[in-house]
PDB file of N, CA, C, O and CB in Angstrom:
ATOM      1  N   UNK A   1      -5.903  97.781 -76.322  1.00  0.00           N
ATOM      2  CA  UNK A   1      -5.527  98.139 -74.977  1.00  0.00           C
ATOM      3  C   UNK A   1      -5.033  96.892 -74.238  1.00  0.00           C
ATOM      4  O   UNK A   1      -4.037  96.900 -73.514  1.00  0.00           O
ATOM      5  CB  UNK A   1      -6.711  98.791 -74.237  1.00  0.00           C
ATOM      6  N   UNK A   2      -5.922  95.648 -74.511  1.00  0.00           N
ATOM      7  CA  UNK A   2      -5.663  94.538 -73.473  1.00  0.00           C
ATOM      8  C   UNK A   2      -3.833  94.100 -73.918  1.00  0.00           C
ATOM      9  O   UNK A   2      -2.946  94.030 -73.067  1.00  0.00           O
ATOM     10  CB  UNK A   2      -7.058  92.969 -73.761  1.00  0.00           C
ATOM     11  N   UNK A   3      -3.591  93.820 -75.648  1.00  0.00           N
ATOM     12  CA  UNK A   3      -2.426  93.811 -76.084  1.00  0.00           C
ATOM     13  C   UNK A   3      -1.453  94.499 -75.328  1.00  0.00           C
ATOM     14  O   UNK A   3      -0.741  93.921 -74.507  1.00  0.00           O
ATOM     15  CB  UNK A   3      -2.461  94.195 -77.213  1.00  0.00           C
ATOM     16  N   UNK A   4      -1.373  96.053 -75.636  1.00  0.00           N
ATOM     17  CA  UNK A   4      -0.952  96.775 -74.819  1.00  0.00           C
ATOM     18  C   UNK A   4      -0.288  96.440 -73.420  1.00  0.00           C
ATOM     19  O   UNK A   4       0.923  96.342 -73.222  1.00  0.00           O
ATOM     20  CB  UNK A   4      -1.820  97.394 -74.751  1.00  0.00           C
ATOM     21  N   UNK A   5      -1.246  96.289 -72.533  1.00  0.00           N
ATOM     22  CA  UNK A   5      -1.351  96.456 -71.307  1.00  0.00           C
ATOM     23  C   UNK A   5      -0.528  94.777 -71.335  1.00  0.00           C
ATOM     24  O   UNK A   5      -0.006  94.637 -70.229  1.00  0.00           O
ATOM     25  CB  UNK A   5      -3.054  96.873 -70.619  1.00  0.00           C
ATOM     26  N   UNK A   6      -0.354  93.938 -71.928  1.00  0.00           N
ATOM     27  CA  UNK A   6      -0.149  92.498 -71.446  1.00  0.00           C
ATOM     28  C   UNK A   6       1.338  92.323 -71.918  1.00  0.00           C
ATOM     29  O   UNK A   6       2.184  91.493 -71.586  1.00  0.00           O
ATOM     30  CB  UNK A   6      -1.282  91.300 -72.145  1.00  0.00           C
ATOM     31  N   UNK A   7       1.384  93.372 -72.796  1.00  0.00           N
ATOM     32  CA  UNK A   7       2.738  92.915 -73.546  1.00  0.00           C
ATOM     33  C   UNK A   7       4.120  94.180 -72.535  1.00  0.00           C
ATOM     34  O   UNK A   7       5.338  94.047 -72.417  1.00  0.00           O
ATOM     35  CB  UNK A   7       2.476  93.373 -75.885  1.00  0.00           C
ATOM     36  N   UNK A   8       3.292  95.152 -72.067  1.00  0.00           N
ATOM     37  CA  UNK A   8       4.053  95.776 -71.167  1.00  0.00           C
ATOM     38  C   UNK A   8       4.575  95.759 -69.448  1.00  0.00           C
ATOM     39  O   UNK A   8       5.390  96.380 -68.765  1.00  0.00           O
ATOM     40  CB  UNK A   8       3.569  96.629 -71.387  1.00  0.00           C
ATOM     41  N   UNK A   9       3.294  94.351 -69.187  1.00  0.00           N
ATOM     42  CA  UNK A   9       3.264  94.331 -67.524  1.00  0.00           C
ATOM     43  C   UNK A   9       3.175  93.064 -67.228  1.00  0.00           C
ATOM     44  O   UNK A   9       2.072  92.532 -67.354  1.00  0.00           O
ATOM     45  CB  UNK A   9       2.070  95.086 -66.760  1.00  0.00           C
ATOM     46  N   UNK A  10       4.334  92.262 -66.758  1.00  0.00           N
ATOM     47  CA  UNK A  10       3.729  91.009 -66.180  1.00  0.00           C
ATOM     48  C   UNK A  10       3.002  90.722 -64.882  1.00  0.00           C
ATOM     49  O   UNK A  10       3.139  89.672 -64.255  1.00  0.00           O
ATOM     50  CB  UNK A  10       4.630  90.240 -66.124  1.00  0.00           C
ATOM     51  N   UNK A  11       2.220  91.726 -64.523  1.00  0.00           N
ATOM     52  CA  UNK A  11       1.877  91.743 -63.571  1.00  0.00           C
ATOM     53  C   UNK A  11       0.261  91.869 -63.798  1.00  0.00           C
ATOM     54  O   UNK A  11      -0.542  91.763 -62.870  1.00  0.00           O
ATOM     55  CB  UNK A  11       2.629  92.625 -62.899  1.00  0.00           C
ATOM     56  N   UNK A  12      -0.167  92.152 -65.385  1.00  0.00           N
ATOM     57  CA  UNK A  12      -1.069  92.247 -65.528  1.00  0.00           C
ATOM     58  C   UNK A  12      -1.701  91.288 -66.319  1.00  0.00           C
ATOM     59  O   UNK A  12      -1.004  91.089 -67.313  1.00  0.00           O
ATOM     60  CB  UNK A  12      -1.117  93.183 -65.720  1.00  0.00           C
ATOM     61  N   UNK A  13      -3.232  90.255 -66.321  1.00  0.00           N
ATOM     62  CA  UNK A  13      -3.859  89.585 -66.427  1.00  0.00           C
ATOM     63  C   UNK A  13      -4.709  89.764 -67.278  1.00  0.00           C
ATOM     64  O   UNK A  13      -5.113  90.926 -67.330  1.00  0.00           O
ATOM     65  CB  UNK A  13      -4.099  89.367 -65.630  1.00  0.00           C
ATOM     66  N   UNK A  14      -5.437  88.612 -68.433  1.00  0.00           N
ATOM     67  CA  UNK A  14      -6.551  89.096 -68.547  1.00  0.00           C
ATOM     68  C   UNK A  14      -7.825  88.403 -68.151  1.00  0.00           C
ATOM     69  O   UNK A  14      -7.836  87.177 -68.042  1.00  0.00           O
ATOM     70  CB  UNK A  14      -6.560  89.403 -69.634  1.00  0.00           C
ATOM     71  N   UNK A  15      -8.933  89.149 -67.923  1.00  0.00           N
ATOM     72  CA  UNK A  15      -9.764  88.800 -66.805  1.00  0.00           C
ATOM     73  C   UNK A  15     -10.929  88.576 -67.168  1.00  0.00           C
ATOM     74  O   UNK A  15     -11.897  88.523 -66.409  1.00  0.00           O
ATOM     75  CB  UNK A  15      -9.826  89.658 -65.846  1.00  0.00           C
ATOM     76  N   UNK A  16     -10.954  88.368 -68.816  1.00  0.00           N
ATOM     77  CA  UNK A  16     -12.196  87.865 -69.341  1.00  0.00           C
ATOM     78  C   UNK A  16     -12.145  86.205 -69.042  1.00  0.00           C
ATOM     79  O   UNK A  16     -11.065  85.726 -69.388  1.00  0.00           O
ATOM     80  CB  UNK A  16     -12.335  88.276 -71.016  1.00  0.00           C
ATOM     81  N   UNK A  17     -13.032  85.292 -68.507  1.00  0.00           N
ATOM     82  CA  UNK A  17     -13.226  84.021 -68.414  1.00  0.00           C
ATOM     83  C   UNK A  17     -13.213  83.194 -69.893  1.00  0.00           C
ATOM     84  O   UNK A  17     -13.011  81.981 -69.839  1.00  0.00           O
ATOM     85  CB  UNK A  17     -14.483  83.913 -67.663  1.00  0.00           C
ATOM     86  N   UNK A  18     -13.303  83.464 -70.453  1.00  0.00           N
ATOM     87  CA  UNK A  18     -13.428  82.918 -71.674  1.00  0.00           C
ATOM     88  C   UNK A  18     -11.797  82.650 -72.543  1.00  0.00           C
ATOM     89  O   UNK A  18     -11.959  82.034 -73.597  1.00  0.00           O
ATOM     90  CB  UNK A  18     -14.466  83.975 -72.437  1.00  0.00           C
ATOM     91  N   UNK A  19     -10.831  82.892 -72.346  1.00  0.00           N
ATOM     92  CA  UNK A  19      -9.862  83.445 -72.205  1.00  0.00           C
ATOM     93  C   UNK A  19      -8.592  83.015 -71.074  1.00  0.00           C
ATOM     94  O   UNK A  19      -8.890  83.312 -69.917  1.00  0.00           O
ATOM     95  CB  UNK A  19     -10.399  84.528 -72.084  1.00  0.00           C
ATOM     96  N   UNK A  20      -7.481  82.482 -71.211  1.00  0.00           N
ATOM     97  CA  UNK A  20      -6.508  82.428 -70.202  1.00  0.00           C
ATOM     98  C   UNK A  20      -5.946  83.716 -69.705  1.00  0.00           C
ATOM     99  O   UNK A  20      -5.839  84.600 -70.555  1.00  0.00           O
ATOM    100  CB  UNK A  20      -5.485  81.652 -70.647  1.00  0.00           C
ATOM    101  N   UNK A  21      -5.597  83.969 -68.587  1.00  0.00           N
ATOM    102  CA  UNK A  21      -4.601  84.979 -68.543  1.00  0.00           C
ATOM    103  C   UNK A  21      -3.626  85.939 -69.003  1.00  0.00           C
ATOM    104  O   UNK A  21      -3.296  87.100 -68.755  1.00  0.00           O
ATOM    105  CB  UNK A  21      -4.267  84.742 -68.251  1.00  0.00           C
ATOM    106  N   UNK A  22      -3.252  84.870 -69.871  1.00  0.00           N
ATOM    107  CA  UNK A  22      -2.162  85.485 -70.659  1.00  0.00           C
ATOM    108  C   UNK A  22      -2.347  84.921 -72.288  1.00  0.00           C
ATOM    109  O   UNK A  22      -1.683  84.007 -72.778  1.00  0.00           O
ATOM    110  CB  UNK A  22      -0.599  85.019 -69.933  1.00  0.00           C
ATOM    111  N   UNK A  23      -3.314  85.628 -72.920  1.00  0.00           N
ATOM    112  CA  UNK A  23      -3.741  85.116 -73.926  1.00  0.00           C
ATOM    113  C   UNK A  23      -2.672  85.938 -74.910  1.00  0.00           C
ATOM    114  O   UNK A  23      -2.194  87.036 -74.628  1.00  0.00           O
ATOM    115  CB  UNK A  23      -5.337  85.251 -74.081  1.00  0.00           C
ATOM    116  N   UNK A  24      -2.349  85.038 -76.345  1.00  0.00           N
ATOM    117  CA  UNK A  24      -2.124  85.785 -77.111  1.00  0.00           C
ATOM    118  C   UNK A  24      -2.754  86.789 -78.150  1.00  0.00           C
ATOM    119  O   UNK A  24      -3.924  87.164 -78.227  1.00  0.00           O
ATOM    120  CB  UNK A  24      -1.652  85.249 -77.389  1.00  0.00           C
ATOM    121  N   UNK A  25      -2.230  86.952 -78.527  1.00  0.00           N
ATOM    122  CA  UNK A  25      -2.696  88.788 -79.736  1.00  0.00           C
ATOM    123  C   UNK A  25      -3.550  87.901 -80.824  1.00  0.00           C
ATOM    124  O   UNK A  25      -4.666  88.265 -81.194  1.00  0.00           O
ATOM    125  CB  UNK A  25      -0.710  90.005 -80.989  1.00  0.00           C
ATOM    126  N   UNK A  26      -3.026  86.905 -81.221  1.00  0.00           N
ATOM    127  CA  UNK A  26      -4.063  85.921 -82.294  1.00  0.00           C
ATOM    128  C   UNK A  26      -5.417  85.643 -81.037  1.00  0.00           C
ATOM    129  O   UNK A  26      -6.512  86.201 -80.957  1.00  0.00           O
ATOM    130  CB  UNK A  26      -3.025  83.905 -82.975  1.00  0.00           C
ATOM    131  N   UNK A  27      -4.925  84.776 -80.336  1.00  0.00           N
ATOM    132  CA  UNK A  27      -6.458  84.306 -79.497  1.00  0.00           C
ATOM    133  C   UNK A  27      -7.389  85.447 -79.067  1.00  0.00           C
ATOM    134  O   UNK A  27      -8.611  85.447 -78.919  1.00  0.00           O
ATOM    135  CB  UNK A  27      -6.150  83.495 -77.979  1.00  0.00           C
ATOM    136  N   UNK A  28      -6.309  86.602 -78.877  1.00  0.00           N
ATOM    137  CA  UNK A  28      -7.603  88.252 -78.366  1.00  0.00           C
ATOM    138  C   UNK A  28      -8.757  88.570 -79.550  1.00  0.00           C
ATOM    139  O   UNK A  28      -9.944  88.889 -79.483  1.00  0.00           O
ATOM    140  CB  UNK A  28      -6.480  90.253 -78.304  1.00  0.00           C
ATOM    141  N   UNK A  29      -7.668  88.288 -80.865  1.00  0.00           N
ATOM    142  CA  UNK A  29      -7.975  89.094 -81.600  1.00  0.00           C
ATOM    143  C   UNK A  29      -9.088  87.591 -82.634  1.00  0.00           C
ATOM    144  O   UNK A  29      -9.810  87.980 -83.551  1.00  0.00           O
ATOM    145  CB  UNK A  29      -6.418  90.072 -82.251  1.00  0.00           C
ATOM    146  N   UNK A  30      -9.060  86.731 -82.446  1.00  0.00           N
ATOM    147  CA  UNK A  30     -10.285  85.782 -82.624  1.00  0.00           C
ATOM    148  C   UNK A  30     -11.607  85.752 -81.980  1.00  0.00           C
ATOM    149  O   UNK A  30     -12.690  85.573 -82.538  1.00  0.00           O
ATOM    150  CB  UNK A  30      -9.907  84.663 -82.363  1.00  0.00           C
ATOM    151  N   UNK A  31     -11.341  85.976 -80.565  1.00  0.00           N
ATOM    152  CA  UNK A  31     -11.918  86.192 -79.482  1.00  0.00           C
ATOM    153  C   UNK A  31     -12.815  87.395 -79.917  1.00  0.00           C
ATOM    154  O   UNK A  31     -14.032  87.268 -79.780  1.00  0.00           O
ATOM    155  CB  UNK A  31     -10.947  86.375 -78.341  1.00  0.00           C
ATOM    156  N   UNK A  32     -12.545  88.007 -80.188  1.00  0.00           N
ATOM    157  CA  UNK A  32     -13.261  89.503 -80.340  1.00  0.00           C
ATOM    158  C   UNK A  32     -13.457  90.004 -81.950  1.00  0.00           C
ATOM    159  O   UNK A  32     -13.876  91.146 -82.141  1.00  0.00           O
ATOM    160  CB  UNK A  32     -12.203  90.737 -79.517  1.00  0.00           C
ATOM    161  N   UNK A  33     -13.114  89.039 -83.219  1.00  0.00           N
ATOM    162  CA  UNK A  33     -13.805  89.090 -84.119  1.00  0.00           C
ATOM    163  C   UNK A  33     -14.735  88.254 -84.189  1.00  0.00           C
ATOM    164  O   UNK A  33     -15.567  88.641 -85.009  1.00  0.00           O
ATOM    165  CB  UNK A  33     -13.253  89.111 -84.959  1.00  0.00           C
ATOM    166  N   UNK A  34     -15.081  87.021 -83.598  1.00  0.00           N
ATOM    167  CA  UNK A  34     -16.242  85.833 -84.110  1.00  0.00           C
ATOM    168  C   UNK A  34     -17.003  86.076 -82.882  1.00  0.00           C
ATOM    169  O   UNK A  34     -18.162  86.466 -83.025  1.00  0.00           O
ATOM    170  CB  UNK A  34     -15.711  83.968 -84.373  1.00  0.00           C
ATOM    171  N   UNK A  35     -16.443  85.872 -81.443  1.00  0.00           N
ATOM    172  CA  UNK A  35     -17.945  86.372 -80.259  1.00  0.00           C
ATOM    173  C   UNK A  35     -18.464  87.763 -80.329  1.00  0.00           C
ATOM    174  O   UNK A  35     -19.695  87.766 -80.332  1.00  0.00           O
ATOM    175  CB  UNK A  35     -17.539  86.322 -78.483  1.00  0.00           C
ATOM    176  N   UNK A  36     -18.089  88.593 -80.369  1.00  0.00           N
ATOM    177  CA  UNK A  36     -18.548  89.963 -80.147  1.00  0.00           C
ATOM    178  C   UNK A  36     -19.689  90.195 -81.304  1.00  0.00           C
ATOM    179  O   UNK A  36     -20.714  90.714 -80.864  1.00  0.00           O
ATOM    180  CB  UNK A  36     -17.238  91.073 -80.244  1.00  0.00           C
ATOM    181  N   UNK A  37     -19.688  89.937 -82.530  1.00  0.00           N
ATOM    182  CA  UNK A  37     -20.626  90.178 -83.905  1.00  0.00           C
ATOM    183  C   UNK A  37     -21.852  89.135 -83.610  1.00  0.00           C
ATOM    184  O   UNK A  37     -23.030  89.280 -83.935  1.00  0.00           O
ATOM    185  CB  UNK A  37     -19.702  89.736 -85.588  1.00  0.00           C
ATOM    186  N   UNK A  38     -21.165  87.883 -82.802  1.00  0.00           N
ATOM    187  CA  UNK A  38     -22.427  86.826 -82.324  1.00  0.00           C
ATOM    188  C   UNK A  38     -23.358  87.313 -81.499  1.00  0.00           C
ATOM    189  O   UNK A  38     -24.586  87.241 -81.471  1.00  0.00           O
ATOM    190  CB  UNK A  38     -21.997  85.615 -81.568  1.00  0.00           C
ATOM    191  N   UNK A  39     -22.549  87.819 -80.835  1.00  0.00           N
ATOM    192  CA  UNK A  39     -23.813  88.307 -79.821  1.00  0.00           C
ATOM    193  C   UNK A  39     -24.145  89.245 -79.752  1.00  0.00           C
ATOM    194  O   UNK A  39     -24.827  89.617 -78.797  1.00  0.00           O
ATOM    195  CB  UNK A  39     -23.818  88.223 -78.686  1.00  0.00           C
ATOM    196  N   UNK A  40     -23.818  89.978 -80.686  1.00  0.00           N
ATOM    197  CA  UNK A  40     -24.436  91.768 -80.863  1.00  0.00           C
ATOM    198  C   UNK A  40     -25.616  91.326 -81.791  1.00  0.00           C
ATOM    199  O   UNK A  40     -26.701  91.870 -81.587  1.00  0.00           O
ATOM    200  CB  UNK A  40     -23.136  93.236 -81.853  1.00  0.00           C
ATOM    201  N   UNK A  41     -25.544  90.652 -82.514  1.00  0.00           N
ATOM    202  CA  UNK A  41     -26.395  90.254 -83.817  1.00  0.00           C
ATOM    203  C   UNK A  41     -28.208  89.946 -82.735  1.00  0.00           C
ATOM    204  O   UNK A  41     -29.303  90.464 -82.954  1.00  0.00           O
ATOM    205  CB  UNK A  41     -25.413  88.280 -84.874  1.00  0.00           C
ATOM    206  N   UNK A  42     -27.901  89.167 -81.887  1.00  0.00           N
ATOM    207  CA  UNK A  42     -28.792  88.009 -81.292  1.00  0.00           C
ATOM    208  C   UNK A  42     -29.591  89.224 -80.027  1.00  0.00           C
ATOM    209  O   UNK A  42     -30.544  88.949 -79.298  1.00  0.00           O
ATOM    210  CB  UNK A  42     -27.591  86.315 -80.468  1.00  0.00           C
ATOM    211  N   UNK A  43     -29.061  90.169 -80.073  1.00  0.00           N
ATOM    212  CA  UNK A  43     -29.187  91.269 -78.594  1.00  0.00           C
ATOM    213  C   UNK A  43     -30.408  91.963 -79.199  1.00  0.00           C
ATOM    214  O   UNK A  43     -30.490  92.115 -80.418  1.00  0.00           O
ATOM    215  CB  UNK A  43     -27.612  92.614 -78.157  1.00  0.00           C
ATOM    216  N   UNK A  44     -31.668  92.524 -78.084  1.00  0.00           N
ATOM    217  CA  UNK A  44     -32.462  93.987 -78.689  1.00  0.00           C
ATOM    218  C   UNK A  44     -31.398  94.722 -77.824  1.00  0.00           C
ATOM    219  O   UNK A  44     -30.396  94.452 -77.162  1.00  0.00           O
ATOM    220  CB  UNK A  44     -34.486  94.395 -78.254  1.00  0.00           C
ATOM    221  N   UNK A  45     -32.251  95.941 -78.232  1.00  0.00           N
ATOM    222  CA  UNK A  45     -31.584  97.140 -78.194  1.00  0.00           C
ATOM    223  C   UNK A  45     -31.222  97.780 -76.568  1.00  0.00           C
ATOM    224  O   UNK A  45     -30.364  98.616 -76.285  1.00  0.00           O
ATOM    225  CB  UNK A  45     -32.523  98.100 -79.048  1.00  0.00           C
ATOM    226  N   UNK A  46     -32.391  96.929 -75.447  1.00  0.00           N
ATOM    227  CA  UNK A  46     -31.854  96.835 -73.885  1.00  0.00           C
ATOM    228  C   UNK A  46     -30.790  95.919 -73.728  1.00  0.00           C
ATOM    229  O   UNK A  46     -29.897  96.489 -73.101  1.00  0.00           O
ATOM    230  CB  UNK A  46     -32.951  96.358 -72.852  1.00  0.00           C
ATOM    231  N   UNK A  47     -30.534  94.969 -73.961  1.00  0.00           N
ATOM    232  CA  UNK A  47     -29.591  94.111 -73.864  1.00  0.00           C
ATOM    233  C   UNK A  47     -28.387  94.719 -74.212  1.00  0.00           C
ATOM    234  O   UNK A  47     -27.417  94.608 -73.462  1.00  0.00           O
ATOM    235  CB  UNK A  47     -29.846  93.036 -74.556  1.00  0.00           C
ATOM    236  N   UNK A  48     -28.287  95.698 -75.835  1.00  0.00           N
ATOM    237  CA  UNK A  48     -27.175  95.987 -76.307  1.00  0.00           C
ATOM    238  C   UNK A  48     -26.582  97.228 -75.182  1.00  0.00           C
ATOM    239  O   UNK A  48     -25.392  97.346 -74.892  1.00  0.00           O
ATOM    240  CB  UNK A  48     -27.394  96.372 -77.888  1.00  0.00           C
ATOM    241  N   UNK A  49     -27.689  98.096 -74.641  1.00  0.00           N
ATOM    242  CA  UNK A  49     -27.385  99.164 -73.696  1.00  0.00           C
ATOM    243  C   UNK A  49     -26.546  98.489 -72.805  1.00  0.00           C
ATOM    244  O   UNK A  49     -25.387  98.902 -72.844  1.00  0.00           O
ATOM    245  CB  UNK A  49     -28.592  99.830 -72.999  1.00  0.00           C
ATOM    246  N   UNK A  50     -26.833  97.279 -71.748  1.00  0.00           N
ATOM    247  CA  UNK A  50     -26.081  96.682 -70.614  1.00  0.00           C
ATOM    248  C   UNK A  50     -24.562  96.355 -71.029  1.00  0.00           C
ATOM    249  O   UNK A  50     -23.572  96.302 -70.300  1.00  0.00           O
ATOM    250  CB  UNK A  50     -26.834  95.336 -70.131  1.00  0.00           C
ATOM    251  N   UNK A  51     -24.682  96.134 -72.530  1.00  0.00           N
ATOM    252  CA  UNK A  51     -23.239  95.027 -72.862  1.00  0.00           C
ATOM    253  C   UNK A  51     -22.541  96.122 -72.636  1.00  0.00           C
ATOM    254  O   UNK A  51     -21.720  96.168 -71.720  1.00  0.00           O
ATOM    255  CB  UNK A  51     -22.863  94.130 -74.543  1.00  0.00           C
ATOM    256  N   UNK A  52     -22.837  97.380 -73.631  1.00  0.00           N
ATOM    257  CA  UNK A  52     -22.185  98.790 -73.517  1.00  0.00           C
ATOM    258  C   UNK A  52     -21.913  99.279 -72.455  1.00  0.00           C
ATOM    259  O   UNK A  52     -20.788  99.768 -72.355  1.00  0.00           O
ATOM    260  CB  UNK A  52     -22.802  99.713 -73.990  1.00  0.00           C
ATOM    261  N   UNK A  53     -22.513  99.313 -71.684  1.00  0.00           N
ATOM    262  CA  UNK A  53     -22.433  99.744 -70.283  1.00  0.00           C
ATOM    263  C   UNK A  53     -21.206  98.948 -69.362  1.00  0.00           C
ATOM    264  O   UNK A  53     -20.494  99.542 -68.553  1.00  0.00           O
ATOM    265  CB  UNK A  53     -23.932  99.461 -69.641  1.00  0.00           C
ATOM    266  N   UNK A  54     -21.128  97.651 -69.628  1.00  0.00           N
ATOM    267  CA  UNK A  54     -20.421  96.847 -69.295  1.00  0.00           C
ATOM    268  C   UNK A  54     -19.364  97.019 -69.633  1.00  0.00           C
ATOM    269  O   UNK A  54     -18.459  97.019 -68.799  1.00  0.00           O
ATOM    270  CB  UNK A  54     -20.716  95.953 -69.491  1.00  0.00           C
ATOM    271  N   UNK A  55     -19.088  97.246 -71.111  1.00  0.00           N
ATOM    272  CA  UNK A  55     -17.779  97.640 -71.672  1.00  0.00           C
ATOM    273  C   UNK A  55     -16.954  98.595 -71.277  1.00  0.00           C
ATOM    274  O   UNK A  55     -15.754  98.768 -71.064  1.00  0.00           O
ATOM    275  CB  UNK A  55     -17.883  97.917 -72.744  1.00  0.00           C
ATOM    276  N   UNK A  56     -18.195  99.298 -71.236  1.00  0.00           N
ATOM    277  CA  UNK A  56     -17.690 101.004 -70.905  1.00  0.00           C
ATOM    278  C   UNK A  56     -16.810 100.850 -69.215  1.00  0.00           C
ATOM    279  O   UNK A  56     -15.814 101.439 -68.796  1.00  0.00           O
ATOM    280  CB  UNK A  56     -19.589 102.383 -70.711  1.00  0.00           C
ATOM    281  N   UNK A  57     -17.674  99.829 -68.582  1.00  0.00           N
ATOM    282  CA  UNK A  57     -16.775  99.700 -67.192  1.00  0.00           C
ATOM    283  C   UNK A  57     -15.683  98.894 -66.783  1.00  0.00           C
ATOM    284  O   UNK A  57     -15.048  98.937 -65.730  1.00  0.00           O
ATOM    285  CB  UNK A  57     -17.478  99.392 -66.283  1.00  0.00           C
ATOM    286  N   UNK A  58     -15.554  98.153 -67.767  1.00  0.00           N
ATOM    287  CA  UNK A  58     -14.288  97.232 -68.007  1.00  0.00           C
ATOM    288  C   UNK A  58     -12.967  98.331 -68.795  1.00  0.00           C
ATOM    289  O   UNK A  58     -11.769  98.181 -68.555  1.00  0.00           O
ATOM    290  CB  UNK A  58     -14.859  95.717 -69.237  1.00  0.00           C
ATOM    291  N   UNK A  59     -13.340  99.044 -69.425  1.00  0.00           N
ATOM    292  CA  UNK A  59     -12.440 100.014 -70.431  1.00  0.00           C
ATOM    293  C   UNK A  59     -12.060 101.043 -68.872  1.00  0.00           C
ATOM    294  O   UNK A  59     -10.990 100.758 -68.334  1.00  0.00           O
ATOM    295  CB  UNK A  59     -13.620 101.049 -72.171  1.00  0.00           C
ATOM    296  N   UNK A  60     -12.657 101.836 -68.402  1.00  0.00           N
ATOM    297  CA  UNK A  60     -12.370 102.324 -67.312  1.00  0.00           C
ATOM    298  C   UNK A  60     -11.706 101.371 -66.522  1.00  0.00           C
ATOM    299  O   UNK A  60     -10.596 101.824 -66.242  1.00  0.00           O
ATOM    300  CB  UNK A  60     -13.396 102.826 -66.771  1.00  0.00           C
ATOM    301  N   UNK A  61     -11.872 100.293 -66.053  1.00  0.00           N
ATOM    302  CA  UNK A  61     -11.003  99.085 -65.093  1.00  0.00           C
ATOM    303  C   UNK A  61      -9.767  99.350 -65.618  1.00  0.00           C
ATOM    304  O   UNK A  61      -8.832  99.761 -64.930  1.00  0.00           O
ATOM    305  CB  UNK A  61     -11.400  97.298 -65.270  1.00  0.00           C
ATOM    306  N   UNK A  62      -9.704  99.145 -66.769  1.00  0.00           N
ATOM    307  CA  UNK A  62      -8.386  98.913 -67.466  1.00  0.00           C
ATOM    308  C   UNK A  62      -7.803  99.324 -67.475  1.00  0.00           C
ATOM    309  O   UNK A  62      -6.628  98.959 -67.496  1.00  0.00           O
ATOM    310  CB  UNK A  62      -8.122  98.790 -68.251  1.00  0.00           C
ATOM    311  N   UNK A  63      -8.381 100.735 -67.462  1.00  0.00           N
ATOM    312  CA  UNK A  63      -7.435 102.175 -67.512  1.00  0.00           C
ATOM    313  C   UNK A  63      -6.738 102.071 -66.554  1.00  0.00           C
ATOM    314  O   UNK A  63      -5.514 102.049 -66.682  1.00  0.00           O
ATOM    315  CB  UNK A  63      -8.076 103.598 -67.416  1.00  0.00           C
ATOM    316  N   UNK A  64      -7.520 101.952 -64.989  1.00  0.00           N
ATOM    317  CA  UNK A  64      -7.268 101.829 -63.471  1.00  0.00           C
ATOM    318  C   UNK A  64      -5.740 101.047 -63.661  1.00  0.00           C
ATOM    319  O   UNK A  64      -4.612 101.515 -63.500  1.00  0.00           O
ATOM    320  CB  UNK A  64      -8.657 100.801 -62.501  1.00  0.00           C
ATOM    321  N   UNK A  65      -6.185  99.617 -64.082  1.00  0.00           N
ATOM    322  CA  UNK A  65      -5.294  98.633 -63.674  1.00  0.00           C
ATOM    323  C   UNK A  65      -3.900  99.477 -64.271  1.00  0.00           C
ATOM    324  O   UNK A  65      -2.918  99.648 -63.548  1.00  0.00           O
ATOM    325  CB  UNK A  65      -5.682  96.975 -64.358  1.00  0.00           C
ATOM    326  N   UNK A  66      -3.953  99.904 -65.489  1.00  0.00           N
ATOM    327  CA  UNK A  66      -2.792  99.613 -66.506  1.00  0.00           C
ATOM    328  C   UNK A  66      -1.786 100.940 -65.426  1.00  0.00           C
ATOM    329  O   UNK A  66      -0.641 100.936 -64.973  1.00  0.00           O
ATOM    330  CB  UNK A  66      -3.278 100.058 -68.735  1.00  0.00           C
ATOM    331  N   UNK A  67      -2.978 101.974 -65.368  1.00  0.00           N
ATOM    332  CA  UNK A  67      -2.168 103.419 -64.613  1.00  0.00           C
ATOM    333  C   UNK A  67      -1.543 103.136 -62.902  1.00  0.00           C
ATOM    334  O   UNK A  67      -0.790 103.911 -62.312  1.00  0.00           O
ATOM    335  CB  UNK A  67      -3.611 104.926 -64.450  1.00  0.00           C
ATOM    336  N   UNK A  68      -2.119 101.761 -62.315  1.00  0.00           N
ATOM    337  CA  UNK A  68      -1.591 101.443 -61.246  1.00  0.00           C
ATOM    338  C   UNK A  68      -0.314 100.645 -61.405  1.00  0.00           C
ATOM    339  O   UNK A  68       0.556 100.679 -60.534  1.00  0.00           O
ATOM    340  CB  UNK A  68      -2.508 100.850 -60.543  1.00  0.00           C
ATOM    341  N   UNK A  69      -0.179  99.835 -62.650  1.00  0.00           N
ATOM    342  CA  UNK A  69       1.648  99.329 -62.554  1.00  0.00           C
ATOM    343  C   UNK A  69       2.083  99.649 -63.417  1.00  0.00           C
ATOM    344  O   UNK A  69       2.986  99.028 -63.976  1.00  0.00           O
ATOM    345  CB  UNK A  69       2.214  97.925 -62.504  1.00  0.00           C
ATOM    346  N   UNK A  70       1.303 101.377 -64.072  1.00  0.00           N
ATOM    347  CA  UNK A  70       2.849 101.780 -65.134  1.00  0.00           C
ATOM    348  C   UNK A  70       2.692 101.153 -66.320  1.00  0.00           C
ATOM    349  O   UNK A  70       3.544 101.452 -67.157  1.00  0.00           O
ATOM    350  CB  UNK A  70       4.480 101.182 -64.568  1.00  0.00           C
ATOM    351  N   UNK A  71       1.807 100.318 -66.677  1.00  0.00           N
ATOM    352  CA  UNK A  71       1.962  99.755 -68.020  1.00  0.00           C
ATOM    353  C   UNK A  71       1.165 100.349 -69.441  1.00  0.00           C
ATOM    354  O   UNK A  71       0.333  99.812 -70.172  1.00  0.00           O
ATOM    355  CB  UNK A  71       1.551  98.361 -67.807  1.00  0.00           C
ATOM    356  N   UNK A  72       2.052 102.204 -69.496  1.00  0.00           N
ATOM    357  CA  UNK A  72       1.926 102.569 -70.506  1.00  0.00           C
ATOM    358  C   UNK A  72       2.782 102.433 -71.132  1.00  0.00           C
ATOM    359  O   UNK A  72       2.757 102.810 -72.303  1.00  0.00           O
ATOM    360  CB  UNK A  72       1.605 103.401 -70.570  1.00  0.00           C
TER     361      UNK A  72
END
């Protein structure tokens, strides 16, 4: 989605801190094979609920952002 959304809108950002703005499809896609397994590994099972939860509200953001400038 973030691909997506970055490669269709220059108007759109990405807004993870870890991360520049305008990251590329290699750096997303590093980004989210080596941190994400790190810290799922290290989480109990309340912790893993919040991340999810978190996700789940960033994936909805996204949706927001992408359907407010068109960048389907």
């Amino acid at each position: 989605m973030t691909m997506h959304a970055l490669k269709n809108s220059d108007r759109i950002r990405e807004g993870n801190p870890f991360l520049n703005e305008r990251p590329s499809n290699k750096a997303l896609l590093t980004h989210k094979l080596i941190l994400a397994p790190l810290l799922e590994q290290n989480m109990n099972y309340y912790q893993l609920e919040v991340l999810n939860i978190a996700l789940e509200i960033a994936i909805i953001r996204n949706v927001y952002v992408m359907d407010k400038v068109s960048a389907w």
